[in-house]
C-alpha positions, 0 to 999 in steps of 0.5 A: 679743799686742802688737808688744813680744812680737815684739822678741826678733825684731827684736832678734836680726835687728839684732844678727846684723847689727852682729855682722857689720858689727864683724866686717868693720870689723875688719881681722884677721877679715876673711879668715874673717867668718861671715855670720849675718846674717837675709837672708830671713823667711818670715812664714806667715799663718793663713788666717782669713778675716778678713784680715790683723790690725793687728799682721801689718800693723805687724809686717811693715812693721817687718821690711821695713825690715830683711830680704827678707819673704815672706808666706806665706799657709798653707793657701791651698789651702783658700781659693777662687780669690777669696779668694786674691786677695782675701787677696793684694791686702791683703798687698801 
């Protein structure tokens, strides 16, 4: 999986927000703009074991520049209390 397979995302993030920034540059829709914009991502995280891989990493740094992004690292109830923060140390 390549960074390329994840641009329909960033795509569809970027054009929810031109959407509305036409819509609020517009003085006749400004009464009833819809907002679709993207204001939260959650991104799970499998709990492999191995940590993040590069492409979490570069996928995560290029999304945070655009929307709020929640790691969610699922299972965690299935990690012990170390690897936990283990795997939480390399998010951050």
């Amino acid at each position: 999986m390549s960074l390329s397979s994840f641009l329909p995302i960033v795509n569809y993030i970027d054009a929810q927000f031109e959407s509305y920034l036409t819509a609020e540059r517009a003085s006749e829709m400004r009464i009833n703009i819809s907002d679709k914009r993207v204001h939260a991502l959650l991104y799970f995280i499998p709990p492999s074991g191995h940590g993040l891989k590069e492409l979490d990493i570069e996928f995560m740094k290029k999304l945070s520049n655009k929307v709020n992004l929640i790691p969610v690292i699922s299972k965690a109830d299935s990690l012990t209390i170390e690897e936990q923060m283990d795997f939480k140390r390399q998010v951050n």
